[in-house]
VOTOR-64319 format. One record per residue (C-alpha): residue in one letter; chain; y negated, x negated, z. Coordinates in pm, 1 decimal, always signed. Example, Ala and Ser with C-alpha at 12.3 -4.5 7.8 and 13.67 -1.06 7.14 Angstrom:
BEGIN
+------+-------+----------+----------+----------+
| rest | kette |        Y |        X |        Z |
+------+-------+----------+----------+----------+
|    A |     A |   +450.0 |  -1230.0 |   +780.0 |
|    S |     A |   +106.0 |  -1367.0 |   +714.0 |
+------+-------+----------+----------+----------+
//
This chain:
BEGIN
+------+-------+----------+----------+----------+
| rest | kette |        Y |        X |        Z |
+------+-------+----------+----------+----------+
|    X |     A |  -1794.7 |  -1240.7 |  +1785.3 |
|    X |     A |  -1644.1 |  -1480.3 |  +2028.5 |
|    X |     A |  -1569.0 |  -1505.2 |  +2372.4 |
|    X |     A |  -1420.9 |  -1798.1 |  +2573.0 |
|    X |     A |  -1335.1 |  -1836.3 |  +2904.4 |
|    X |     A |  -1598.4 |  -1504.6 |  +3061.4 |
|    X |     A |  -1560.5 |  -1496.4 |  +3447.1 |
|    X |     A |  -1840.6 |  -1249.9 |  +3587.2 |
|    X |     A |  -1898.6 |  -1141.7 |  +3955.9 |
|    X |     A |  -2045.0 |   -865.2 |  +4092.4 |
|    X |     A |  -2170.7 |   -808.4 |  +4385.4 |
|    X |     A |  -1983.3 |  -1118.9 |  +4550.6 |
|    X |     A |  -1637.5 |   -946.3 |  +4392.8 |
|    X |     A |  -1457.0 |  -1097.4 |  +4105.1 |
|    X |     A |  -1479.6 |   -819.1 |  +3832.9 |
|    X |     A |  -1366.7 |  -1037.6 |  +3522.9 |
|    X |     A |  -1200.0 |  -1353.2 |  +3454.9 |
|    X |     A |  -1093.8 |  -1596.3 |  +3168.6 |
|    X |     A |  -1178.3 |  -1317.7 |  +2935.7 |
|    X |     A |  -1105.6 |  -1446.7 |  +2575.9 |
|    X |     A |  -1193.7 |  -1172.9 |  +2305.2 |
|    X |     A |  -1234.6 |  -1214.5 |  +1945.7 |
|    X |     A |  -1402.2 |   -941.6 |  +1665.3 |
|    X |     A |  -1454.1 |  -1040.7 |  +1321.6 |
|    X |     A |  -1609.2 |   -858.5 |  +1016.4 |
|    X |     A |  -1413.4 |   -550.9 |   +943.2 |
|    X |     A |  -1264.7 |   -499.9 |  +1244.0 |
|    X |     A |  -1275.4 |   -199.2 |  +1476.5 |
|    X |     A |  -1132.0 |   -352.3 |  +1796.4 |
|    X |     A |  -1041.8 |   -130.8 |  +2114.6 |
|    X |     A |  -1099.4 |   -254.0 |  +2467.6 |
|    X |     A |   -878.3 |     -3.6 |  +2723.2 |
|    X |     A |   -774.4 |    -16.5 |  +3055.0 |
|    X |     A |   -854.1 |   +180.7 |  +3355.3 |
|    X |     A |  -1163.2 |   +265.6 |  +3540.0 |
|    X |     A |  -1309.3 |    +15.3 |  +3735.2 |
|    X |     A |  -1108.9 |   -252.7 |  +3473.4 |
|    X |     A |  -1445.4 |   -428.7 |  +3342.4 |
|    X |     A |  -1433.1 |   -279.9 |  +3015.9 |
|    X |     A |  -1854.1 |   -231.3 |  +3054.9 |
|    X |     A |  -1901.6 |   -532.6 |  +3214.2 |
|    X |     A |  -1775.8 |   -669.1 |  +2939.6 |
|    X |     A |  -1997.6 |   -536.8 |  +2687.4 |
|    X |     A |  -2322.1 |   -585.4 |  +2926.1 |
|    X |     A |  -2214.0 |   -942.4 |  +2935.0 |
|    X |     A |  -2195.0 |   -983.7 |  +2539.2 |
|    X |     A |  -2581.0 |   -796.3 |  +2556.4 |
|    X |     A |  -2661.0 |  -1043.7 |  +2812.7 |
|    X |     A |  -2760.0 |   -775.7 |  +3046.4 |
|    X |     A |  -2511.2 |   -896.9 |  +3331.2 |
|    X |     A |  -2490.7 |  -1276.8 |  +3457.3 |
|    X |     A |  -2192.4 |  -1474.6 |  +3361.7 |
|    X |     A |  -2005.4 |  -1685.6 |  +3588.1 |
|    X |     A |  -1889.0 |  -1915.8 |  +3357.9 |
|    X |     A |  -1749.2 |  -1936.3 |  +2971.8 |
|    X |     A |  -1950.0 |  -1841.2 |  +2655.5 |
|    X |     A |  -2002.3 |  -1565.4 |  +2386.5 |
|    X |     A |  -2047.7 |  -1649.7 |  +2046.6 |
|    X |     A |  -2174.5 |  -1380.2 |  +1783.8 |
|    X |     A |  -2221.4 |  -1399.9 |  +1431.4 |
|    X |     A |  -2168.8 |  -1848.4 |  +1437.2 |
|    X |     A |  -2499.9 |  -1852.7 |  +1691.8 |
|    X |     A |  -2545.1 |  -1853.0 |  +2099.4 |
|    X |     A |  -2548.7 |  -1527.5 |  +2202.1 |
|    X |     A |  -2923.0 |  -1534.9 |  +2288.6 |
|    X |     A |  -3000.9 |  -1562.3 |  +1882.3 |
|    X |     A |  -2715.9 |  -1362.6 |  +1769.9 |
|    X |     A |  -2782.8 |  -1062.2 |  +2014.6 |
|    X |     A |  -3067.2 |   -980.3 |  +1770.0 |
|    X |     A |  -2810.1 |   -807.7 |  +1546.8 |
|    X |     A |  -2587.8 |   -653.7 |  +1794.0 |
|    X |     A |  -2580.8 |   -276.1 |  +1815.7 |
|    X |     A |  -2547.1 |    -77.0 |  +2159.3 |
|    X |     A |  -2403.2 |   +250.9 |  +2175.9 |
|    X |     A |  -2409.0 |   +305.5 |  +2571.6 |
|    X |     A |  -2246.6 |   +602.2 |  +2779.5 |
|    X |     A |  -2482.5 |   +908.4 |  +2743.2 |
|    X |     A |  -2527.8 |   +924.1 |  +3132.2 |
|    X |     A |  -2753.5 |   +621.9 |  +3048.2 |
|    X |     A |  -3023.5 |   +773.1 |  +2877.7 |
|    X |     A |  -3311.1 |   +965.5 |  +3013.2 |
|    X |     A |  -3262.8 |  +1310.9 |  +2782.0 |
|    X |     A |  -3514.9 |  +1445.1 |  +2982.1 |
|    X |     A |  -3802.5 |  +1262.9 |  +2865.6 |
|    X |     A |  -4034.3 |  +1445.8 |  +2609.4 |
|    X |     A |  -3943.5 |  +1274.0 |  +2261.9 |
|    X |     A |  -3778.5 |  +1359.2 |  +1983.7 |
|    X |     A |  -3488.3 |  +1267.3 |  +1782.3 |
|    X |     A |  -3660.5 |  +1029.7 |  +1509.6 |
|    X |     A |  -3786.9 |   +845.5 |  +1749.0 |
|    X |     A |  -3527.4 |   +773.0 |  +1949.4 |
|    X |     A |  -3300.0 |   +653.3 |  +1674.1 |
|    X |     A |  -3676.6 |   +495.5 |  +1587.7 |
|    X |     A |  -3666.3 |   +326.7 |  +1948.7 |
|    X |     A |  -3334.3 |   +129.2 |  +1828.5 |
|    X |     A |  -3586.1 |    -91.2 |  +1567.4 |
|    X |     A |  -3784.2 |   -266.9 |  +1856.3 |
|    X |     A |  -3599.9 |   -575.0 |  +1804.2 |
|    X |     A |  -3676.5 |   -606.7 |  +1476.1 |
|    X |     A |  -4008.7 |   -446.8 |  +1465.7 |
|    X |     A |  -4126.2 |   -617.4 |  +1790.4 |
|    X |     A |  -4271.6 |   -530.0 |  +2082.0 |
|    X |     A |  -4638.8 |   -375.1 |  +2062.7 |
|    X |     A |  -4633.6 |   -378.2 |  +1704.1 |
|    X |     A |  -4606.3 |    -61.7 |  +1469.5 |
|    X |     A |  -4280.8 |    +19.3 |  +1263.0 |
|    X |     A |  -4339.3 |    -37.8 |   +884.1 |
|    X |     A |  -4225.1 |   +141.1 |   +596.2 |
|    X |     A |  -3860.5 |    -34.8 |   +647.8 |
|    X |     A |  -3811.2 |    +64.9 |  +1006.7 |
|    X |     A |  -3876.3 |   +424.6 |   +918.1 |
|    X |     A |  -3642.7 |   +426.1 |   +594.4 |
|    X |     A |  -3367.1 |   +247.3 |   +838.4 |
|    X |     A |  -3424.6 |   +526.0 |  +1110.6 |
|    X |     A |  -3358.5 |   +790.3 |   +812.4 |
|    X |     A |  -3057.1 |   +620.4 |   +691.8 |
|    X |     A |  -2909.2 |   +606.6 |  +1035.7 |
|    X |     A |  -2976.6 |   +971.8 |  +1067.9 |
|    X |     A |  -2804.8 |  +1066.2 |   +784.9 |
|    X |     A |  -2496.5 |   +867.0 |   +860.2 |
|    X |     A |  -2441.3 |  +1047.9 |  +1192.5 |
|    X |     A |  -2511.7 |  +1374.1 |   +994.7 |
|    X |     A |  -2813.2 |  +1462.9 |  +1204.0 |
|    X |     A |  -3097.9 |  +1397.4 |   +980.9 |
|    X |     A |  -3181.2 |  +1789.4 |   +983.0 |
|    X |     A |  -3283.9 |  +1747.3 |  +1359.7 |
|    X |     A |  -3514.0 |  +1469.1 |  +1332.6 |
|    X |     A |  -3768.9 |  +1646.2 |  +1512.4 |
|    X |     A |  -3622.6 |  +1837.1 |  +1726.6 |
|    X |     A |  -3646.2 |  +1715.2 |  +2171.0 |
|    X |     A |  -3397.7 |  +1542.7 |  +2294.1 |
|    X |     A |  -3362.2 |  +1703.5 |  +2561.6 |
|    X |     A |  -3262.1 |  +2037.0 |  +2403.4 |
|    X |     A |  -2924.4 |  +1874.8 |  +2190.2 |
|    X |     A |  -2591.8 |  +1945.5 |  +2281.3 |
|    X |     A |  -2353.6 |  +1681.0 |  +2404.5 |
|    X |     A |  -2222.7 |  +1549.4 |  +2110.2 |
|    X |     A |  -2542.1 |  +1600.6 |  +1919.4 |
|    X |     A |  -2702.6 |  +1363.6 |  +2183.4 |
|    X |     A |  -2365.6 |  +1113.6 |  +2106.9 |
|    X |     A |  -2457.1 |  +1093.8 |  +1762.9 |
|    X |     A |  -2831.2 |  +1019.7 |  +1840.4 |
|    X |     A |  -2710.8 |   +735.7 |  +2051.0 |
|    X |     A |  -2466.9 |   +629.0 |  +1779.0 |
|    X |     A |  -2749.9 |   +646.8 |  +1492.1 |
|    X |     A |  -3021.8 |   +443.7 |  +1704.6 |
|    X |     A |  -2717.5 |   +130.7 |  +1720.8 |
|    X |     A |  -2717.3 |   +201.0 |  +1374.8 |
|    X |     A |  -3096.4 |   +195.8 |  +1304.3 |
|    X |     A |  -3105.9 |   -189.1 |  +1397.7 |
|    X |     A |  -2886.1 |   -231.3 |  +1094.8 |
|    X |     A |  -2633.2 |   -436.1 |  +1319.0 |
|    X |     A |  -2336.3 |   -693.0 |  +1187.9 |
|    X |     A |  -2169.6 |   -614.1 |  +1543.9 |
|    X |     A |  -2196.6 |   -266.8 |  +1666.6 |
|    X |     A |  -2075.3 |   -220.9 |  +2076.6 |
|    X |     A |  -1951.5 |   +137.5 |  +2164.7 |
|    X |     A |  -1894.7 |   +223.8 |  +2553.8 |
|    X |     A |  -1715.6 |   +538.1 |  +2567.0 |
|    X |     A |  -1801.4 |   +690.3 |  +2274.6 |
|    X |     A |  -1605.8 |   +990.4 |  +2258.3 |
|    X |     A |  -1608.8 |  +1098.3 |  +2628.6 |
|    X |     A |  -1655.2 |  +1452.4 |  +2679.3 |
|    X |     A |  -1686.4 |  +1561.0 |  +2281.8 |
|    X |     A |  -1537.8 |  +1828.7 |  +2115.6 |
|    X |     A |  -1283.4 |  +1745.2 |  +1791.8 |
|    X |     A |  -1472.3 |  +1824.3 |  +1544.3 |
|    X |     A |  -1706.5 |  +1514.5 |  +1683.6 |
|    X |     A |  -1461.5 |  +1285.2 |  +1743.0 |
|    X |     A |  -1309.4 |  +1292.3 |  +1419.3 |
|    X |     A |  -1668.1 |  +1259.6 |  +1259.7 |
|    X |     A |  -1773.5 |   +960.4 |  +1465.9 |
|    X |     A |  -1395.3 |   +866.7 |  +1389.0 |
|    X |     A |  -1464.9 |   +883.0 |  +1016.4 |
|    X |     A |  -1778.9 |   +688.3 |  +1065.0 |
|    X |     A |  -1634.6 |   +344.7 |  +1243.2 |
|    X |     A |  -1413.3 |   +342.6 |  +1032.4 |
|    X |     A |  -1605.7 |   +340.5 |   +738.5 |
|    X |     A |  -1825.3 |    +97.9 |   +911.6 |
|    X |     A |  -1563.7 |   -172.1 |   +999.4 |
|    X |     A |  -1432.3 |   -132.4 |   +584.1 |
|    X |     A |  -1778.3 |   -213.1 |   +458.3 |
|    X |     A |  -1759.0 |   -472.2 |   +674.3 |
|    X |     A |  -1921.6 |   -425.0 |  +1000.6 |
|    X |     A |  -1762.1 |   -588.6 |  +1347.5 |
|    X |     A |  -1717.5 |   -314.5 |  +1621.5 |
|    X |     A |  -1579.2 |   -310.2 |  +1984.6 |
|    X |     A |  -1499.4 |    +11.5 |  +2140.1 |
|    X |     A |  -1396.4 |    +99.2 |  +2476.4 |
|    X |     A |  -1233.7 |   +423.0 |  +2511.1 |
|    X |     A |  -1030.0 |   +639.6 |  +2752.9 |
|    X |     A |   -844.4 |   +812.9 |  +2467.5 |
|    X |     A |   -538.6 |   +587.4 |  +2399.7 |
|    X |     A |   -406.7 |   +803.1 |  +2110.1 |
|    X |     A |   -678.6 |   +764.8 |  +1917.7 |
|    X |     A |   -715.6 |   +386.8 |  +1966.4 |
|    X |     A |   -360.9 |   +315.0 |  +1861.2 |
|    X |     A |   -441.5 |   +516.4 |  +1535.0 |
|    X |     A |   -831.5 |   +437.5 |  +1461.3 |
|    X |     A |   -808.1 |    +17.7 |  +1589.9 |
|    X |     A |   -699.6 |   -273.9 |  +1381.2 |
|    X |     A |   -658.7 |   -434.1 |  +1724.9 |
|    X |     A |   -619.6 |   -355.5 |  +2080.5 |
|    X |     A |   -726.9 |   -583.9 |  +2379.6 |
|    X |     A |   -527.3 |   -376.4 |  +2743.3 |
|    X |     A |   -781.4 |   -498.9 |  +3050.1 |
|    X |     A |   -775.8 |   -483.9 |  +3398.8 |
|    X |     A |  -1003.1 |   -786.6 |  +3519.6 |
|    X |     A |   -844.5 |  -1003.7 |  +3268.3 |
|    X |     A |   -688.2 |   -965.2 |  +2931.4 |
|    X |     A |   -286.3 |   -849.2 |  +3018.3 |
|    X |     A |   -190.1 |   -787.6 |  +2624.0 |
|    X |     A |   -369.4 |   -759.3 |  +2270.0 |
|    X |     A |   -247.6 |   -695.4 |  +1953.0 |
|    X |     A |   -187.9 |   -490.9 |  +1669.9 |
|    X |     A |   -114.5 |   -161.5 |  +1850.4 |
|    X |     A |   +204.9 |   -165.1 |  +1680.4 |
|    X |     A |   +247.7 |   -509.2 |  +1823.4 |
|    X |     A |   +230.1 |   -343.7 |  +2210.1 |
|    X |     A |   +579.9 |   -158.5 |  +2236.3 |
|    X |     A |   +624.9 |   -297.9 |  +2548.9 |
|    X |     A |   +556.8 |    -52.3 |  +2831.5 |
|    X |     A |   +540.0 |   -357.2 |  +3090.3 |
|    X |     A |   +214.6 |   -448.4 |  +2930.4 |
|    X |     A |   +102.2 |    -81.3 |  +2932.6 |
|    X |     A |   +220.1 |     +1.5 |  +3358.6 |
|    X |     A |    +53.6 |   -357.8 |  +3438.1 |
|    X |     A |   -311.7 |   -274.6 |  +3266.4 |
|    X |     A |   -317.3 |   +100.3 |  +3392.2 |
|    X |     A |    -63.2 |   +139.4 |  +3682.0 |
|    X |     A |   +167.9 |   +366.5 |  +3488.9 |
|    X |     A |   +466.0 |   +462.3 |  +3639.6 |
|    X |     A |   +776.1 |   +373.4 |  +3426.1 |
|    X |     A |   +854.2 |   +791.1 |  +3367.8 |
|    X |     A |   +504.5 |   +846.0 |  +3311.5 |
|    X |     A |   +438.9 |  +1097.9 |  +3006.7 |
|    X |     A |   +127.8 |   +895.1 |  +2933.2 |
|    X |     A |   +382.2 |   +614.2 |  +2839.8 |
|    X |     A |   +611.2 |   +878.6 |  +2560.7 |
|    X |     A |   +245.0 |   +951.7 |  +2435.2 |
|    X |     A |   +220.4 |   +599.0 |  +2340.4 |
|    X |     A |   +544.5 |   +563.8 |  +2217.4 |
|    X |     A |   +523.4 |   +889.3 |  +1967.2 |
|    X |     A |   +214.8 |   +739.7 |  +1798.2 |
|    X |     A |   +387.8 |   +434.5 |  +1771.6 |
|    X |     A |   +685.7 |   +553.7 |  +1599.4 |
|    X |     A |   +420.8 |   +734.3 |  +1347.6 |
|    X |     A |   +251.2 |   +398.9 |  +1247.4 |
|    X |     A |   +594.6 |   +248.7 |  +1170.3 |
+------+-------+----------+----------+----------+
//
């Protein structure tokens, strides 16, 4: 995936400018920065669910509009309705309508790629159980497994480890990872800056616009880190940083 030049507003406010982003196959890219930053924005843009301003996203050599067909969404779980009466098969199920179409019936293939999914995401003992009666990071791996189901080249993951316990986040850990080395493109925004400086190839810090990416042993300078998030220089957030640095020396 490519994008050039993204400028979106919002609202009659300038949320993101001359973004320029690039994932390729076999990557597991992090997007950080602060709240309010643009970090969803961004990814809404890529789905084409947010109106552009100006510049242009590329994804997979075609226009966005063809190559969103293969693009996975993993949203924030505060996006989904858990309370509606369905179960867990068919919401990963419910991640196939773009291939199966709409109105039509899933086949054979859409079933064995909702299985699949399911079993990556370790959850394929719960396929019939509600929704609505999974714990948090039960319901995160749902989410995760539906993205999956579409059988993406580019797989978009807002937040994905917000509010999970470890055991979780080291399984959905394992699982990008092993995604991006069989040679998947992902972009992940995430609040846990630790973790992306271990788990990403690359790092992209935003706040409106792109202030630094990198390798995140490329981004020892804490001027790039106190611009992005408003750090202060002492701030412990900033030795955090700089101990997981040292390690991936």
């Amino acid at each position: 995936m490519t994008v050039e030049g993204l400028a979106v507003d919002l609202g009659g406010r300038e949320v993101l400018r001359e973004i320029d982003l690039t994932v390729a196959r076999g990557e597991l890219v992090g997007l950080i920065g602060p709240n309010g930053a643009g970090k969803t924005t961004l990814l809404r843009s890529v789905l084409g669910l947010t109106q552009i301003r100006g510049g242009t996203v590329t994804i997979g050599g075609s226009t966005a509009g063809a190559g969103r067909r293969k693009v996975g969404y993993v949203p924030q779980r505060h996006e989904f309705a858990w309370d509606f009466p369905i179960s867990v098969e068919d919401v990963v199920l419910s991640g196939r309508v773009g291939a199966i179409g709409w109105g039509r019936r899933a086949g054979v293939e859409d079933y064995r790629a909702t299985r699949q999914a399911l079993e990556r995401v370790h959850m394929q003992d719960l396929r019939r159980r509600p929704v609505g009666q999974l714990s948090g990071g039960q319901r995160q791996r749902v989410l995760v497994a539906r993205a999956l189901a579409l059988r993406p080249c580019l797989l978009l993951l807002d937040e994905p480890f917000t509010g999970l316990d470890i055991p979780t986040q080291e399984l959905l850990t394992d699982l990008f990872t092993s995604l991006a080395q069989e040679g998947h493109a992902l972009l992940m925004t995430t609040h846990d800056l630790a973790g992306a400086l271990v788990a990403c190839q690359r790092l992209y810090l935003v706040n409106r616009r792109v202030i630094a990416t990198g390798r995140p042993d490329e981004l020892a300078d804490p001027g790039v880190w106190i611009e992005a998030f408003g750090f202060r220089p002492g701030s412990p957030l900033l030795a955090t940083i700089g101990v997981h640095r040292a390690d991936l020396r």
